[in-house]
N, C-alpha and C positions, 0 to 999 in steps of 0.2 A: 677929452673928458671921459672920464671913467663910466660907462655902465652897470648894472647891479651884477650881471651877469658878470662880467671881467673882475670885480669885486670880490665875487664868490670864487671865482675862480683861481684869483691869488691867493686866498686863503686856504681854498683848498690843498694848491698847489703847496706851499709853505709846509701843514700837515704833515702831506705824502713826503716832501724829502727830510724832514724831522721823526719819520718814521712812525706818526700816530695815528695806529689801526688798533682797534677792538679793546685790547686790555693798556696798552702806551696807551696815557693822556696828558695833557698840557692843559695849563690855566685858561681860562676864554679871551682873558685878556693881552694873552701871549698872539693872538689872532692881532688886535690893533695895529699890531708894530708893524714897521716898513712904510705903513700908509703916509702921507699927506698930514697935515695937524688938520685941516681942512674936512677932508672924510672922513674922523676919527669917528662923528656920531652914524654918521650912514654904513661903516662898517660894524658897530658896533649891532644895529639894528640887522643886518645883514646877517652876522654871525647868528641869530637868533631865528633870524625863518630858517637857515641852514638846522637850525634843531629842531623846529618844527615841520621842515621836510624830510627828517628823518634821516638826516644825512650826516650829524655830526650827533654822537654818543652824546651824554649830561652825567656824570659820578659827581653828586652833591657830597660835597667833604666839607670838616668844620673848619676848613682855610680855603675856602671858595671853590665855584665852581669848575668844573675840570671837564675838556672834551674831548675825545677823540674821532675816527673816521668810522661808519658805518659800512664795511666793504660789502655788503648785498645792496649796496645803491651806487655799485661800479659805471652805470652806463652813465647815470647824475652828473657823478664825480669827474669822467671823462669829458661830460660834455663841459662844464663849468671850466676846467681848466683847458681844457685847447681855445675858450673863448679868451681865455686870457693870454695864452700864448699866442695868439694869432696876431693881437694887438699890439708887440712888440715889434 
């Protein structure tokens, strides 16, 4: 079973090798994909404390919202995805 933490941390992990830092962003809902049909709602809410931690960029556009990665919350980011790599 997936934890929020490992959750977060696939998503983060996805981000970083799709390369979206600072000014690169990607749709929020390009986060859902890869999951489960099962966690789609638990990711979905996931992705969202992720922006209210400050860790995932918001650029409101008139074709939805867009996010990228916050790199001054490196140590965050580290930790969220090694939880996730460890579980493989």
């Amino acid at each position: 079973m997936w934890t929020d933490k490992q959750i977060k941390g696939k998503i983060l992990h996805k981000l970083t090798r799709a390369g979206k830092f600072e000014h690169s962003h990607t749709a929020i809902e390009h986060t859902f994909k890869g999951f489960p049909p099962e966690l789609k709602g638990k990711v979905k809410v996931l992705s969202t404390d992720l922006v209210k931690e400050g860790i995932l960029y918001v650029k409101k556009t008139n074709y939805g919202m867009q996010v990228s990665i916050n790199v001054e919350k490196k140590d965050a980011i580290m930790e969220y995805i090694d939880a996730f790599l460890r579980m493989e």
